[in-house]
Structures are given as structure tokens and as C-alpha cells.
N, C-alpha and C positions, 0 to 999 in steps of 0.2 A: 829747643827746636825739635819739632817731631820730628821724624819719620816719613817719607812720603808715604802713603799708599799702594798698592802694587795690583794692575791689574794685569790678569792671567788671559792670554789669547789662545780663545778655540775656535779653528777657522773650520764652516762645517763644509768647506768647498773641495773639489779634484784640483785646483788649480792653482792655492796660493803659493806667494814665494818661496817659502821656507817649509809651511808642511802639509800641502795639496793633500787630500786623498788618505790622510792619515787618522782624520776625525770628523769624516765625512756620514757617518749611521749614527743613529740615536745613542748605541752602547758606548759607541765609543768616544763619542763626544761628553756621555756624562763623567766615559772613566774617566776621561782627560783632565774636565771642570772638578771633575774629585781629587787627583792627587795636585792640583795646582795650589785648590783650598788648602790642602793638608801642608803644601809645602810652602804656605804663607799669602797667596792672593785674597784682596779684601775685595773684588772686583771680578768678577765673567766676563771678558769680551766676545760675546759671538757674532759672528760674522758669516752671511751667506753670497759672497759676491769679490770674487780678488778684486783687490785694486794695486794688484802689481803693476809695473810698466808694461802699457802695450796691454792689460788686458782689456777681456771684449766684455761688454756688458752680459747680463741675464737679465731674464725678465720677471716680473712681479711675483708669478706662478710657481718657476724655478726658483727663487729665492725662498717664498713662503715654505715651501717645499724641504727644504735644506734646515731654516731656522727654529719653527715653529718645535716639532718633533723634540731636537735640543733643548730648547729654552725649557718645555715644558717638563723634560725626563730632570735638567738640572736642578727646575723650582721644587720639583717632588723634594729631591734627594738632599737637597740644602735649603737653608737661606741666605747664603749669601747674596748681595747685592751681583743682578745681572744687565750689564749694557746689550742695546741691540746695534752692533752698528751697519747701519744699513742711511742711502740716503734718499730712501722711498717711505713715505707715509703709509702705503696700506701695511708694507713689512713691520714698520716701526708700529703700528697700532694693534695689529696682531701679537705683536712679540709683547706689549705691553698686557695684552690681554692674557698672551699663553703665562706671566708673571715676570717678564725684565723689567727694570726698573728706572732706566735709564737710557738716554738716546744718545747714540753716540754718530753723529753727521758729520764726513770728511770734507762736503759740501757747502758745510755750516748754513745748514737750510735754503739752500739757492738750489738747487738742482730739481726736488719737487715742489712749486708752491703751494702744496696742501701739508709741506709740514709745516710750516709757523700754523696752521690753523689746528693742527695737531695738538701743537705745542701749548694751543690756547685752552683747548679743552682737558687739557690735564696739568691745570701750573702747578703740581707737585712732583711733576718729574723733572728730575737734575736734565742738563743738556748739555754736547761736547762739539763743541762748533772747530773744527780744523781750518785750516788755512792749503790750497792747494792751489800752482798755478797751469790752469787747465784743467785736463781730465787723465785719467789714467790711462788713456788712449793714444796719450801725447803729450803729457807731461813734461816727458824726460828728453822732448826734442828742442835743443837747446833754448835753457829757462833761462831769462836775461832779468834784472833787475838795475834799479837803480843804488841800492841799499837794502839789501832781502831783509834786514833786523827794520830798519823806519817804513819801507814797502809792509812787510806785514801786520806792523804795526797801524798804519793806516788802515787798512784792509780791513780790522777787525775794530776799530773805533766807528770804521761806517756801518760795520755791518753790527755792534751791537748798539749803535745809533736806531738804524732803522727797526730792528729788533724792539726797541722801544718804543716805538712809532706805533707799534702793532699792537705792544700792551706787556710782551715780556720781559719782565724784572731779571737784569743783567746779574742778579746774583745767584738765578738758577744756574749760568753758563760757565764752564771752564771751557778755556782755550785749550786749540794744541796749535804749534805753530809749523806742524806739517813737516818733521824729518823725511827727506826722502821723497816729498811731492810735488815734484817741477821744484828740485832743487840740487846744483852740483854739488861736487864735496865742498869745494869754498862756502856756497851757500849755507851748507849742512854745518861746518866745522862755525861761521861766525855764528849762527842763530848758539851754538850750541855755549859759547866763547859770552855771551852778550845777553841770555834765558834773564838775568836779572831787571833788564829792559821791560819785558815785558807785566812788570807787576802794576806798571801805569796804567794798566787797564784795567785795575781792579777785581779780576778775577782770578779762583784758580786756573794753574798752570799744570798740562799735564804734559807728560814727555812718551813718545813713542819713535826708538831708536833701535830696537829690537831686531837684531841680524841684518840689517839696510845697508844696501851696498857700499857706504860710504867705510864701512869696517873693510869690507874687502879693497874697496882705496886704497886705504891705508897699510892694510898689516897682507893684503894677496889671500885671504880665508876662505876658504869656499863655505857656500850658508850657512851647514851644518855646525861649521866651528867658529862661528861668532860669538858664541854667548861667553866666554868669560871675556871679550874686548867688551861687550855689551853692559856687562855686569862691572868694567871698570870704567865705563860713562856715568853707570846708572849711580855707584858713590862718589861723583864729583860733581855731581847737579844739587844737590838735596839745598844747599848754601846759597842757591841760584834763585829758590824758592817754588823748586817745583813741586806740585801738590801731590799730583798721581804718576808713577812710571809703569806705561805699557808697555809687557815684556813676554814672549815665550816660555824665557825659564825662571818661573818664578823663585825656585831655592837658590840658585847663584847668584839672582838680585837682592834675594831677602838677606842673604849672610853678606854681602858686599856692603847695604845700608845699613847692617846691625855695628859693621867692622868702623865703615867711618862714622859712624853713630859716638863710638865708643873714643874713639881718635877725636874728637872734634868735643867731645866732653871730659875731655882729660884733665886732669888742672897742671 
């Protein structure tokens, strides 16, 4: 068994949860996307728009604004594979053109109808359809389920139903099943207890648990100091069958998945 993948989050926004305002200009979002590669991401996630709780949207202009710039100074400097996640088609067709590689929608194509048509015009870009209930404006006002692991489950059998309806081949798509988006810590804790479920759908599985308050649940961590709970999630999924782990810190991930790499091939 591999290895997941690990992708590296640069958030180019003033306002995300964990590190607003920190890799918000061109420099510093490449320096970011440079030691992340260095310290093992096979993955870029940029991102121009929080989807904390409660945050407020941007607009098309201030996004383009924020991702463009990045994506571009990153494609120079490397090649690593770069996600756009955004769940606006003009951002996403831009960022594809400034060189990202990859779409990554927490909306999983519902939110603008001109991404599936997006999606149609380039079937060679991979796709990251999330699972979220509501929006990030109101997400986390009490999320109710019947079963969050068979509820999401269903969710993403319709929507990569329909998705096929339209002409796209469900093997471009990896799941995420949305840690943290219109979900309590119960919610959070079964998806994470039960990730092996999810391989009925026949696609990659990617996991983004990354500083989410459900750490602070748990252990009382202020955001700053989640990543080694984060990095003791990230080596007890791999068996689960998840494909990709979105993460912050990508060196505490990468040695955590080398550590039970190593554990888990012992004889």
C-alpha cells in the first residue's frame, strides 16, 4: 500500500481560519508553495475565498485578484501539480489557464452551473467534488443528519449520477467528504471512524482535516497548535484508503505517513 499524497494549502486570502493574511501577495504565496514542495507536498491547494464558518463570500473580481497572480508566480517556479479551489467557473478557468491543474469544488459543481460545462471543455483535468451541508454562511448552524457516513454517501452517488448524465467520466473525480462542513464533532469523528465506506463509490478519497475545530473538541488547541493532532489523524487514515491528505503542515504529515508506512510493513 502507498502512501497517500499530500496536498500543501496556500490560502491567498486576509481571512482564513488558520492563516489569513499570511500568504496573501504573490512572494509570499510562492515562498509558501516552495517550502511546502520541499517539505514533501505532491499537490498546491490555492485558494482565494475562506470558507470558514460564517464567512462572507467575495466576488468573481476579488477572487481572480488574489489567485491568478499566485498560481501564475507558482507555475513559473515549479511543476508541481496545482488545485484551484474555488467554486466559480470564471476563477476556475482562469487558474487553469494561469497553469493549475486541477479543480478542486467544495460545492461539487452545484453552486455555479457553468462549472460542469467547464468541466466539459477540458476532460483532462482531475476534479474534487466535496460534500458540504449548506454553505459556509451557515453551515455550522446546527447540521442535523440522519446518518452523516449513508447521508453523504447518498449525496455523492447522485451527484456523480448526474455528473454522468452530463458526459463526465466519474474517474476524473475524487471525493472529499467535507471534515468540518455542516458537520459536529460526532459527525466529524464517525465519517473519520467509517472513511473505508466510502470506497463504494469508486473513487479517490481525499481527506481534509487540517487544524478543524473538531481538534480543538477534542484536545482545547488553539489553531495554531493542531498540527501534530492533525498529523496523528493524518497516519491512521492511510488503511482507510484515503488517496490524498489536505494539510497545512505538510513535514509533520509527511513524517507521520513515512512513521506508519514503516509500522504497518513490518513483518
Amino acid at each position: 500500500m502507498s502512501i497517500p499524497k499530500i496536498m500543501g494549502i496556500v490560502n491567498v486570502t486576509p481571512d482564513s481560519f488558520s492563516d489569513g493574511g499570511r500568504f496573501d501577495s504573490e512572494a509570499s504565496a510562492c515562498s509558501q508553495a516552495e517550502a511546502l514542495v520541499i517539505s514533501g507536498a505532491d499537490i498546491i491547494d490555492v485558494g482565494g475565498e475562506s470558507t470558514r464558518p460564517f464567512a462572507e463570500p467575495v466576488s468573481v473580481e476579488e477572487e481572480l485578484q488574489r489567485v491568478i497572480p499566485a498560481i501564475s508566480a507558482i507555475r513559473r517556479e515549479s511543476s508541481v501539480s496545482i488545485s484551484i479551489d474555488t467554486t466559480k467557473a470564471e476563477v476556475a478557468r482562469r487558474a487553469l489557464d494561469a497553469g493549475a491543474d486541477i479543480i478542486n469544488d467544495i460545492s461539487a459543481l452545484r453552486k455555479d452551473p457553468a462549472m460542469i460545462s467547464l468541466a466539459l471543455q477540458n476532460p483532462s483535468v482531475p476534479l474534487i467534488l466535496m460534500h458540504m451541508q449548506g454553505t459556509p454562511g451557515d453551515m455550522q448552524v446546527k447540521p442535523q443528519y440522519e446518518n452523516v457516513v449513508e447521508d453523504i454517501l447518498l449525496f455523492f452517488r447522485k451527484q456523480l449520477d448526474l455528473l454522468e448524465t452530463h458526459g463526465i467520466d466519474r474517474k476524473r473525480i475524487t471525493i472529499d467528504p467535507g471534515i468540518g462542513f455542516g458537520k459536529t464533532l460526532a459527525h466529524n469523528l464517525s465519517i473519520l471512524k467509517h472513511l473505508k465506506e466510502f470506497a463504494t463509490l469508486g473513487c479517490p478519497l481525499l481527506l481534509g482535516h487540517s487544524r478543524k475545530r473538531f481538534i480543538e473538541d477534542i484536545t482545547g488547541l488553539a489553531v495554531e497548535d493542531r498540527d501534530l493532532a492533525t498529523a496523528v489523524v493524518s497516519a491512521l487514515v492511510p488503511d482507510s484508503g484515503v488517496d490524498i491528505i489536505r494539510v497545512h503542515d505538510v513535514a509533520a504529515t509527511r513524517q507521520a505517513l513515512l512513521m506508519a508506512e514503516a509500522i504497518r510493513d513490518a513483518r
